[in-house]
N, C-alpha and C positions, 0 to 999 in steps of 0.2 A: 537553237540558241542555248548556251550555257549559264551560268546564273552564279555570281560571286557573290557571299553575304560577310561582309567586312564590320563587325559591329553592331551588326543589326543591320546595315544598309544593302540595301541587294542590287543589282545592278546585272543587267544581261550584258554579254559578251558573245562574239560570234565563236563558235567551234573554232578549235584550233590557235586560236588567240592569245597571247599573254595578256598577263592579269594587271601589268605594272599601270594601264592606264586607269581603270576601274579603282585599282587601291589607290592612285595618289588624288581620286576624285574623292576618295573617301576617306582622306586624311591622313597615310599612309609615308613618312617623311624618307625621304629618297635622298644619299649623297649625289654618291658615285654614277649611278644608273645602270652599271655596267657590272655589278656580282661582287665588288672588290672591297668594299666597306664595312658592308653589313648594317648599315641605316635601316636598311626596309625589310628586317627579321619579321615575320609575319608567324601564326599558331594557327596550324590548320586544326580544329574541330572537327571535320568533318568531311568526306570527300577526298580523302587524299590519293583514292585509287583514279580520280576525276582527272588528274592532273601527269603530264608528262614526268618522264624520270628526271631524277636531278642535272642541272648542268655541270660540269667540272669546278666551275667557278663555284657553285653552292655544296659540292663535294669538298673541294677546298676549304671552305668556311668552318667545318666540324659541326655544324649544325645536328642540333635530335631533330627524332624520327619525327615529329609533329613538327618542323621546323622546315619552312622556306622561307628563298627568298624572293619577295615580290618583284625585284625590276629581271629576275631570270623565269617563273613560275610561268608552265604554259598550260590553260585547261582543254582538254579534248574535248568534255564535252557537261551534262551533270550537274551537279551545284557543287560548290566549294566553298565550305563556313571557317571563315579564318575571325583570327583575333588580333591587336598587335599593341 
């Protein structure tokens, strides 16, 4: 199991998994759902080698390097300390 801490709130996740369920349990405000808004900019802390490469949609977006986004982020595996 992997382990997302959003805030201080941790939350397991199965390997392989996106994060976008875990963040909007953890308060994480989601338009679109789908990469194209940008609502769910999330600060990764920590872990960010934990986490799949970016998707085109979060390539698009011009995001920094501490930056994803949560309804596209997928964690392999690891903890991932995000902020947002």
């Amino acid at each position: 199991m992997a382990c997302i801490v959003i805030d201080g709130v941790a939350m397991e996740v199965a390997d392989g998994s996106p994060i976008i369920d875990a963040c909007e349990e953890a308060g994480v405000t989601f338009g679109c759902r789908a990469g194209l808004c940008g609502s769910c900019v999330i600060v990764i802390e920590s872990g960010m080698e934990n986490l799949e490469a970016m998707t085109p949609e979060e390539e698009n977006m011009g995001l920094a390097e501490n930056q994803r986004l949560a309804c596209q982020a997928v964690i392999r595996s690891g903890t991932v300390v995000a902020s947002y």
